[in-house]
N, C-alpha and C positions, 0 to 999 in steps of 0.2 A: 428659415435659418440656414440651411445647407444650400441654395440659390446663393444669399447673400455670401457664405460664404465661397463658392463658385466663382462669383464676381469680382470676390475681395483676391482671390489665389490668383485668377489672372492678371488683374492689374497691376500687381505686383509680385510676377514670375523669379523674378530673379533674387529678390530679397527674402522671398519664401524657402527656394532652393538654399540659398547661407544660411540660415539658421537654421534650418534641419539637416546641412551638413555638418556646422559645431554641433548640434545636438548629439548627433549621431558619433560623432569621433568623440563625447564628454563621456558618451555613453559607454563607446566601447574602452577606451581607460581605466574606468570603474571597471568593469567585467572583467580586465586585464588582470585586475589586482584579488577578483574571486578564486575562491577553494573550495573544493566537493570537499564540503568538512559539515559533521553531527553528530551530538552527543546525544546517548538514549534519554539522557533529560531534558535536552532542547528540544527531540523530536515528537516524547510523546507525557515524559514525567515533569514537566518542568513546572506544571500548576497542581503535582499532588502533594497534598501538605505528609502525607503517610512515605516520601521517597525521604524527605528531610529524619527523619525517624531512621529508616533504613539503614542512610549512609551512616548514621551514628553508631548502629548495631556492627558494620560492615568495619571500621576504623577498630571498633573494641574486637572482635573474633574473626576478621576475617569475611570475606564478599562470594557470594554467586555467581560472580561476574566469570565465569569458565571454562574453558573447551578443553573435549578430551581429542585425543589422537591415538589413535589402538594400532599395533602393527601383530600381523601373525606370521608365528613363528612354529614349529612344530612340538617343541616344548621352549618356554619363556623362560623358564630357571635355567637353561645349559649355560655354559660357562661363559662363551661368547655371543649370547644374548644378552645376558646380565652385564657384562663389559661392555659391551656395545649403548644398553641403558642408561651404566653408569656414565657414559662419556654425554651422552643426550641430555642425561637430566640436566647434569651440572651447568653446560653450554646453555640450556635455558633458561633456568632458574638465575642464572647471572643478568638476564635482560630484565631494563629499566623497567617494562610495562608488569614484568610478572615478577608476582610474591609469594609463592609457591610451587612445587612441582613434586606430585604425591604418585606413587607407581611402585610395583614389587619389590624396588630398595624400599620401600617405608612399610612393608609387609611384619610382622611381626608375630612371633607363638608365644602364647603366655602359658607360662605352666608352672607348679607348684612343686618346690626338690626341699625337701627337710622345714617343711613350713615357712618358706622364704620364697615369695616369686622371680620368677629368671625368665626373661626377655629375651629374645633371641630370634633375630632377622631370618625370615624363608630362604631368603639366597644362602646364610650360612650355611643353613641346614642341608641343602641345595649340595654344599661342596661340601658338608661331613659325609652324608646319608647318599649323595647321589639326588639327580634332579626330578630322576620320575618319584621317587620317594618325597619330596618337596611340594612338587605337584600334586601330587595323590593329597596331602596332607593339606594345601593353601586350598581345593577344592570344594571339601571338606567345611571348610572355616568360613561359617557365614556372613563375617565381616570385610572379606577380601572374595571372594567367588560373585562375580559378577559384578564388580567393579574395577579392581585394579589388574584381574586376568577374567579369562575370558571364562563362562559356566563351564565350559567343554574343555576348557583348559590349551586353545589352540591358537591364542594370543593375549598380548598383555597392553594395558593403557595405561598413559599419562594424563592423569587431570591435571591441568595446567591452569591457577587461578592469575587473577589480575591484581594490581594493585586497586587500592582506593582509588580513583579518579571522574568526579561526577561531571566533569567539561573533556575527560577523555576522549576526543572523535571517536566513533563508532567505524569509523575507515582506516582506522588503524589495525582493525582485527584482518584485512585480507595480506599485510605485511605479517602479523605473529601466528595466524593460522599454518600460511605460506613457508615461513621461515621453518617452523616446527617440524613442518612435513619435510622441509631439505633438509634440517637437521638428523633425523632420522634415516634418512635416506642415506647423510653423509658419512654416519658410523655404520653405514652396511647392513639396514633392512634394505627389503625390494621395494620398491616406491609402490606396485598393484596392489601389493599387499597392506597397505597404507591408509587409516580412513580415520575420517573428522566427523566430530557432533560437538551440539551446543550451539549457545547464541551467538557468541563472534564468529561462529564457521557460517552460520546463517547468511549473518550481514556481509561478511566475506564474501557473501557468492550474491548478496543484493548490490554491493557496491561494483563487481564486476560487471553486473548488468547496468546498472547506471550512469558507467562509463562507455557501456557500448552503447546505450541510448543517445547519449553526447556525440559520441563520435563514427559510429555506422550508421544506427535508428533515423537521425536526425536526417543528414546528407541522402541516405535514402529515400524517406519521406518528401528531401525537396527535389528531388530529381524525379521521384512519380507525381507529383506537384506540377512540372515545367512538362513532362511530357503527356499529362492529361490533356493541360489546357491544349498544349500545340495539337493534339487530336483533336478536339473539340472545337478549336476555331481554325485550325488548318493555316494559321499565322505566327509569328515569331513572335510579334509587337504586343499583345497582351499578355501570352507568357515571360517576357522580358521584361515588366511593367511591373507582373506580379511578382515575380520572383524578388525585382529589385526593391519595392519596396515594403513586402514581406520581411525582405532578409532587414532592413531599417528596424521593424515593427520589432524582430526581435533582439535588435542590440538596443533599441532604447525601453523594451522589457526586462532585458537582462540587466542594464545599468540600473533600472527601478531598485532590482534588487540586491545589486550590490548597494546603496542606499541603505536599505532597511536590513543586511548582513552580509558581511563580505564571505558569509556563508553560503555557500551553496548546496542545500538539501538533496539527497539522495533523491528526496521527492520527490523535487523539484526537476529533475533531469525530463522530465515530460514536456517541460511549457515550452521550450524553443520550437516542437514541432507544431503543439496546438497553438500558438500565437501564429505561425507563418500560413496555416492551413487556415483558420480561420481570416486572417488575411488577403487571402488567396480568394475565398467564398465572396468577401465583400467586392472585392476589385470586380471579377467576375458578372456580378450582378450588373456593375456601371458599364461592362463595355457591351452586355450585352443592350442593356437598353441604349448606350450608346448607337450602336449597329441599327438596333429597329426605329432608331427617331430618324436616323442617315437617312432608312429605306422609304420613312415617308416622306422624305422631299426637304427636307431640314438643311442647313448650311450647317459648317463644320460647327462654330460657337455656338450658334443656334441650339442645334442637338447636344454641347455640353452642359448649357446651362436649363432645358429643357429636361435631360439626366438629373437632376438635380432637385426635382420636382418631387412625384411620388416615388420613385427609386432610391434618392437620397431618402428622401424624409421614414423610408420602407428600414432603409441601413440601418439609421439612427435608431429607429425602434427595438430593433433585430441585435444591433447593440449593445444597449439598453439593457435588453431582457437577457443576450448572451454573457454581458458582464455584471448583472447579477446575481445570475445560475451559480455563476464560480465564484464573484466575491462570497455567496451566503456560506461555502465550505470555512471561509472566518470564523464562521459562530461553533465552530466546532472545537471543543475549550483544550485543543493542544496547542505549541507553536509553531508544529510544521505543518497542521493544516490552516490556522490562521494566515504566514508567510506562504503559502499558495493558493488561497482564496485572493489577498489583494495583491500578489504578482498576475494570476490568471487574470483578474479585473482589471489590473491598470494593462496588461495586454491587448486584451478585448478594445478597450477604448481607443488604447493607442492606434492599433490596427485600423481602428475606425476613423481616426485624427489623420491620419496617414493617405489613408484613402480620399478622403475625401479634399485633402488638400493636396494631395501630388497627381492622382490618377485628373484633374481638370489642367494641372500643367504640363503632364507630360500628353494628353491629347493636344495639347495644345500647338506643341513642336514638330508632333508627328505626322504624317500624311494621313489624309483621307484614305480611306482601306475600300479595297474593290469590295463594291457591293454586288455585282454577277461573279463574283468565284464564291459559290456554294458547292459546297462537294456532299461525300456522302452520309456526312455524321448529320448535317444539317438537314437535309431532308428524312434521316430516320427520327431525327429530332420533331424534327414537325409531325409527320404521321404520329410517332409516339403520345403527341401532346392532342393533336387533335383527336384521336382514338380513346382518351380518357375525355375527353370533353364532351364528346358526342356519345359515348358510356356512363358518363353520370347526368347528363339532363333529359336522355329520354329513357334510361332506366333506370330512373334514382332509387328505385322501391328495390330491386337485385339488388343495387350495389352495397343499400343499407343493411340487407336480410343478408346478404354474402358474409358482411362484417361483423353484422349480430353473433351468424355462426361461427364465426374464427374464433370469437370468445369465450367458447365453449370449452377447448383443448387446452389456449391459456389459463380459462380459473381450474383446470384440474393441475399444469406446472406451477401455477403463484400458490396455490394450497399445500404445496411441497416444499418452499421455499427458509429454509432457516439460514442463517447466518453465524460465524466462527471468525477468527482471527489467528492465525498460522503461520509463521514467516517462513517456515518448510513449506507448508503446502502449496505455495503461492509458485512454487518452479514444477516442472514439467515430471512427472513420476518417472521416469528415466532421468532425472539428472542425476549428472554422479553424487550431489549433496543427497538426494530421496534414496540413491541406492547406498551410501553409506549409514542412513538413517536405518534401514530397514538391518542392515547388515548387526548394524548396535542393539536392534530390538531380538535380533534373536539371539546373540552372546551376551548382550550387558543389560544392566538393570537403567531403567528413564535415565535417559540424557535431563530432561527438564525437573525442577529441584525445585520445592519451595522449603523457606527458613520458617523455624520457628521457636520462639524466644518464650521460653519458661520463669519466670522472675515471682523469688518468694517474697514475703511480707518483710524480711529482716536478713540480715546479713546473715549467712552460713544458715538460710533455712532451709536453700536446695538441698543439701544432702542428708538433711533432718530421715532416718530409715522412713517413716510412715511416707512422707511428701515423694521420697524416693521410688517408692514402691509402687504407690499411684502413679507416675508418671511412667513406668517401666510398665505397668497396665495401660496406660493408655497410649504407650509408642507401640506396645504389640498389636495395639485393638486399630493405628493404623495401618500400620501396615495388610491387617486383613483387608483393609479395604480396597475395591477391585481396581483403583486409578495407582496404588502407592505398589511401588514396587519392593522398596527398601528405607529403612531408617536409620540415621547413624547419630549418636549422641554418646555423653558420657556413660548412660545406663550399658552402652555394650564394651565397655574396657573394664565395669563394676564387675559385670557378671562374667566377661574374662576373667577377672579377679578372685572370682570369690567360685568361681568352676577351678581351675586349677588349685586352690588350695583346701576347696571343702569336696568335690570332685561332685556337687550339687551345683544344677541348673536355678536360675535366676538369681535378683540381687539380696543381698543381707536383711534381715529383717531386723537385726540384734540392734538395740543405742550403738552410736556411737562405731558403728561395723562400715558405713561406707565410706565417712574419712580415714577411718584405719587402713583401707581397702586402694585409697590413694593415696597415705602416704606411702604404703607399701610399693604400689607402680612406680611412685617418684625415685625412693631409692633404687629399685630394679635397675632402672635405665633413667637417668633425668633427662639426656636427649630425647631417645626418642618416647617415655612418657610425655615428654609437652609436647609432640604430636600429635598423641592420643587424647590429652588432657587441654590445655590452654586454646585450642578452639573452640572447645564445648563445654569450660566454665570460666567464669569471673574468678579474679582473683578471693574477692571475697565469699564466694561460693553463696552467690544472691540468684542469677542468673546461669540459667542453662542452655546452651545453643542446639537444636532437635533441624538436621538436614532431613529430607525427606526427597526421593527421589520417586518421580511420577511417571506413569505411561503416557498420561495426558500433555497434546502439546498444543492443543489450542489452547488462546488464551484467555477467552470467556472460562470456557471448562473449566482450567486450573483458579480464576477468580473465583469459581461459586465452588470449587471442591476446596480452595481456601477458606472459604467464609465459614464451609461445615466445621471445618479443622476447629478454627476458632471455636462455634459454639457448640461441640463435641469436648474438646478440651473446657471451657468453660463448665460444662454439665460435670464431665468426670475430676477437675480438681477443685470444682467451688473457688470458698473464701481461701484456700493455702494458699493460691498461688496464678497470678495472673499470663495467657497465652494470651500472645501475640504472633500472628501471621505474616511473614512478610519475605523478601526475594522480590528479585527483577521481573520474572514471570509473573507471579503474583499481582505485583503493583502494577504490570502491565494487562495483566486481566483487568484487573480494577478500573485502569483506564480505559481500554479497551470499550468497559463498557458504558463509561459516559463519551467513548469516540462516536461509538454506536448510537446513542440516545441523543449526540449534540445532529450526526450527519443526519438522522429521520428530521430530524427539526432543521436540519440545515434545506432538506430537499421539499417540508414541508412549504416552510418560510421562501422557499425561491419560486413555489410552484405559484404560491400568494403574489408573491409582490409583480410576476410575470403576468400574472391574471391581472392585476390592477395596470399595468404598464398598457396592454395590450386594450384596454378598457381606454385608456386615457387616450391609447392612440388610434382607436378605429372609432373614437367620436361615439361608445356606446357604451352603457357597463354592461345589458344581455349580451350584447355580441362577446364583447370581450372575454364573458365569463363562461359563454359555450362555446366558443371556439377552444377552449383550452382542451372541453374534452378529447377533441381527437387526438391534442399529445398526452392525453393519458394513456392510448395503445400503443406507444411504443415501449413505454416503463413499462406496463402488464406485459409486452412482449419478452421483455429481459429479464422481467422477474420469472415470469413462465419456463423461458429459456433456460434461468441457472433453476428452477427446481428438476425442471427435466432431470440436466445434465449432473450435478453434483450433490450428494447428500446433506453438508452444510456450505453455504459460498463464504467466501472471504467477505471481514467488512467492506473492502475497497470497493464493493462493486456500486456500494452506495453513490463514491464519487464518479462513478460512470454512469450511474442515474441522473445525479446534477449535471454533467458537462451533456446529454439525452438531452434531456427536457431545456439548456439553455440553448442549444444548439440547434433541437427538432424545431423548437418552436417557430424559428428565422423565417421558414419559408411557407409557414401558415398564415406568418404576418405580411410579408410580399406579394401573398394571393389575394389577403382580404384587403390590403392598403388598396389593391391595384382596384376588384370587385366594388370598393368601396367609389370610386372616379367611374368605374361602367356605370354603375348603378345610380347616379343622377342623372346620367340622358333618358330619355326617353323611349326605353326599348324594351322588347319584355326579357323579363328573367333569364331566361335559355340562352340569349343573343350577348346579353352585360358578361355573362360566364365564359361565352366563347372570346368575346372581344379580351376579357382576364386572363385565358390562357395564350390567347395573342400574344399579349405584349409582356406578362409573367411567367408561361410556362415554361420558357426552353431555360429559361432561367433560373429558375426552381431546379429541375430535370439539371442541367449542367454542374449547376451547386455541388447539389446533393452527389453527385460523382467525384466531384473534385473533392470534396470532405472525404468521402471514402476514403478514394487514391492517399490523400494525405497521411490518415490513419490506417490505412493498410499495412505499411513496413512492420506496423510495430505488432504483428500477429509474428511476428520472428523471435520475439524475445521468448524467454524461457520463463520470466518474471509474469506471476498472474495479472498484477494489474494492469501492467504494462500491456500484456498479452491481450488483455478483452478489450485495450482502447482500438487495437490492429482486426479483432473477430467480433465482440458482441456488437459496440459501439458502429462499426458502418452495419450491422444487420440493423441496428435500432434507427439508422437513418433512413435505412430504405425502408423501411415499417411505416417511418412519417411521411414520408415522399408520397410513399402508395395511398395513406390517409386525405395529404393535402393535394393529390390531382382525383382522386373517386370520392372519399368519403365528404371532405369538405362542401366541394360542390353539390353533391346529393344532397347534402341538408339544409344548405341554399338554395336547391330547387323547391325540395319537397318542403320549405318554409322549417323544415326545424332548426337552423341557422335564422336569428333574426337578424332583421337589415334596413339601412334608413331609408328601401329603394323607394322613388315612385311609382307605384304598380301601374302601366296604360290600360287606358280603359278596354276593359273587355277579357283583361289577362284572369284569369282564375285564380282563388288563392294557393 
């Protein structure tokens, strides 16, 4: 098929070139009209039925959706701290995206004067009393200490919530994160002293990285791309080849996906580099076998369509199985890894379409390339490749016991190996987001917060004394628990209430005591009572809203420490009264962990259908289905790798296991395609191997550098995932490289690779 089509490209050079130039300009159009835009339900909630639920709770009382911003000050109540607040809040709390904005103005002392309670804001007291007297007192009050100032009393925070919005972009939070902080700055805090938590501060600093992916990562990437190759071949004309139509590969990648959303995923900011690297790998393979048909005596067409043979038909394979690896990330049930499972796939393809139809045209225009200018990459090429060749066929037995032993150090790092999901953790522990994180962990109470929704049998049953009472035992009984830092509900305005006027700790036990308890609050203050109140109950006092603020910020952790919530709360109120779990954290644990359960299955199903591919195509199903084991060492090696190095790794690393194994696998099948053509002459074993590193090695050896190169830049970002495609990802290739020029052929010496050869008489098994 790739012959045929070789034949078909030439004969028709010039009409192949037009419509892959309209393709290419229909393409870049569409891409034209793309946006780095995503909502946290397009990207990971969009198929949980328990978000639809959520947004419901979020419209009646209020959303999770919220970043804090703390600034220190030496005391936060003086005069011109507070002024300086008040001019912050208001300036925020006016913008479209935010629906609240809660901070030392919404501080409050509830106290008890002639059996009437009286309300009265900390700042006042602040200017009656004086501000250390303020402070000393907000200290004190365990409903404001450690959240709206700081435990130590040495700065004060804005929680700043969002409106309702479930198609909200998520790329909107590095504008309100950003803004907040100038705001700030602009009534005269010091900007150093200035620091952000929460989940839009997160994305804030993911979207930043995502745009430098786009616009340094990328360009870097192709510029160590173009200066590989000109090291490796010491010519202009195949890195101008690749580059050009690499760079094709990815505008008509990128158009795919403006197609299937004129969105552009944060996620996605990855594929423009691995579509043109992978690009680069294929081209690479053709000029090289190009070069060595030149050298045996071949005319120019000759040697292209001759390239076309096992080389091509090697691509296809390697294709194949590379755009599987990535389509199978589809089956993993969010819609931002579905929409980069089949943009990586129709990459993959493309790059291969590309190749095999321009790299026969553009030989075709160009000169014949001096075959005596070999310089010195070529000749350590060669040694390199003949020194593994003449290493694994007269000492297959070392080279197998060598690698038996490597396996030793790997099962004690995969024995270590657990998994977490972090969108903190995922940047570099020096970044300013990690050092504002730790900064909030020793002044404020968790940034991370799950909801929890209390709902009695009947209207006005929550504040029934008995159902009350229980539930104020069971928000204390969380808070012991070692993940929950703090609880905020109605129960703590009750027992404000009912401390200031009975000068006794906890809530009312009398009939009829906690409604009296609120309407008293109401008349206090109606303002700011429905601060205190209409977050944290339904009008018809059916429903109760229970914040809960966590240490925990992974987001498995916080799914299974919600699950306890749930059947803890279940145990402790029975039939009165049904809890429900739920927050963006939450549901993103939740998800998290069918990301987790769909990506094993996703690396499961790709390693299958690579092994059946690789079966089809080496003409065997033993072969095909032990050769795969050698790219099982290079997954053992990553997994090893992150147990060494990290206590839990990020799910993401799974996806750098799939793009491994679609990727390692390429030049395992180049070897044995090629092994597969020695091995019907008539020669012994030893001889078919050497001839395969002949006309596959330098080829393989070149690849697998240039893949590196390509993925190297991206060890610059600050972003994990991103970060282990630039560091683990080329270690995991050189891992396979070293497998497929020692290990492969050892086990085709020593027959534990089977093969269709015809053994000559006399050869031993």
């Amino acid at each position: 098929m790739i012959e045929r089509t070789f034949r078909f490209v030439l004969r028709h050079r010039v009409a192949v070139l037009v419509v892959c130039a309209l393709i290419t300009l229909l393409s870049l159009a569409g891409a034209s009209r793309m946006v780095v835009a995503s909502s946290i339900g397009g990207l990971f909630l969009g198929e949980v039925p328990e978000y639809a639920s959520y947004l419901e709770r979020a419209a009646q009382f209020g959303n999770d959706e919220a970043f804090v911003v703390a600034y220190e000050h030496p005391n936060p109540l003086d005069a011109d701290a507070v002024q300086a607040l008040e001019r912050a809040a208001a300036a925020i709390e006016a913008w479209d995206d935010v629906a609240s904005v809660t901070s030392l103005l919404d501080a409050v002392d509830v106290r008890g004067v002639d059996g009437a309670l009286v309300i009265q804001p900390y700042v006042d007291i602040a200017r009656e009393q004086g501000p250390e007297e303020a402070r000393r007192r907000l200290m004190a009050d365990p409903r404001y200490a450690g959240a709206v100032l700081a435990e130590d009393g040495s700065a004060g925070a804005l929680l700043i919530e969002l409106t309702v919005d479930p198609l909200r972009p998520v790329e909107t939070g590095p504008t309100l994160v950003g803004d907040a902080l100038d705001q700030l700055e602009a009534v005269g805090f010091d900007r150093a002293g200035l620091h952000r938590a929460g989940d839009p501060a997160v994305v804030a600093e993911v979207m930043k990285e995502s745009y430098r992916n786009i616009s340094v990562l990328f360009p870097l990437s192709a510029v160590a791309l173009l200066a590989i190759v000109l090291l490796l071949f010491g010519r202009l004309a195949p890195a101008a080849m690749a580059m050009g139509i690499g760079l094709v590969s990815v505008a008509w990648t990128v158009g795919f996906n403006s197609i299937l959303s004129r969105e552009f995923s944060i996620f996605a900011a990855m594929v423009p580099a691995v579509v043109l690297t992978v690009a680069f790998s294929d081209i690479v393979h053709l000029w090289s076998a190009y070069l060595i048909e030149l050298r045996e005596g071949k005319a120019k067409e000759e040697a292209i369509i001759a390239v076309s043979g096992e080389v091509g038909s090697a691509c296809l394979l390697t294709s194949a199985t590379t755009g599987l690896g990535f389509l199978s990330l589809a089956a993993v049930p969010t819609p931002m890894s579905r929409q980069l499972g089949f943009v990586l796939g129709f990459g993959v393809c493309v790059a291969l379409l590309l190749a095999v139809t321009l790299v026969p045209v553009a030989l075709s225009y160009m000169k014949t390339p001096d075959l005596h200018d070999r310089g010195r990459v070529d000749r350590w090429l060669d040694r390199l490749v003949s020194a593994c060749a003449g290493l694994s066929t007269r000492r297959p037995g070392w080279v197998l016991a060598a690698f038996a032993l490597a396996m030793l150090p790997l099962g004690v790092g995969a024995s270590r190996f657990t998994v977490e999901a972090d969108f903190a953790q995922r940047f570099d522990p020096e970044h300013p987001l990690r050092v504002d994180q730790r900064w909030f962990e020793e002044r404020f109470s968790g940034a991370s917060t799950l909801e929890v929704f209390i709902e009695a049998k009947e209207p006005g049953g929550i504040v029934d004394a008995a159902l009350f009472g229980r539930i104020a035992a069971f928000q204390e009984e969380l808070v012991g628990l070692p993940a929950i830092d703090r609880a905020v509900s109605a129960v703590d305005a009750v027992q404000a209430a009912h401390g200031a006027l009975t000068q006794q700790q906890g809530v009312p036990t009398e009939a009829n005591a906690v409604p009296q308890h609120l309407l008293l609050l109401d008349m206090a203050d109606s303002e700011r009572a429905g601060k205190m109140l209409d977050a944290w109950l339904d009008f018809e006092r059916t429903v109760m809203r229970m914040q809960l603020r966590s240490t925990e910020h992974g987001f498995l952790a916080t799914g299974d420490l919600g699950q306890h919530i749930a059947a803890l709360g279940a145990e402790r109120l029975g039939d009165a009264a049904t809890v429900e779990v739920t927050g963006l954290a939450y549901l993103l644990g939740w998800s998290f962990n069918r990301i987790a359960e769909g990506q094993r299955n996703a690396l499961l199903g790709s390693f299958l259908l690579i092994a059946v591919l690789m079966a089809l195509g080496l003409g065997s199903l033993r072969m095909g289905l032990v050769s795969m084991l050698p790219n099982l060492l290079p997954l053992f090696a990553l997994v090893a790798y992150a147990g060494f190095r990290w206590d839990g790794v990020d799910t993401d690393i799974v996806i750098v296991c799939v793009m491994a194994i679609g990727i390692g696998v390429d030049d395992t099948i180049h070897f044995l395609m090629r092994y597969r053509v020695e091995s019907e002459r008539d020669v012994p074993r030893a001889q078919a191997i050497e001839r395969t590193f002949h006309y596959a090695g330098r080829g393989i050896v070149m690849t697998t550098v240039i893949l590196c190169a390509g993925f190297l830049p991206f060890a610059f970002s600050d972003y994990f995932t991103i970060n282990l495609l630039g560091t683990a990802l080329p270690g995991v290739l050189i891992v396979a490289l070293l497998a497929d020029l020692l290990l492969v052929p050892a086990m085709i010496q020593t027959g534990l690779m089977p093969t269709n050869k015809r053994r000559p008489a006399g050869e031993s098994a």
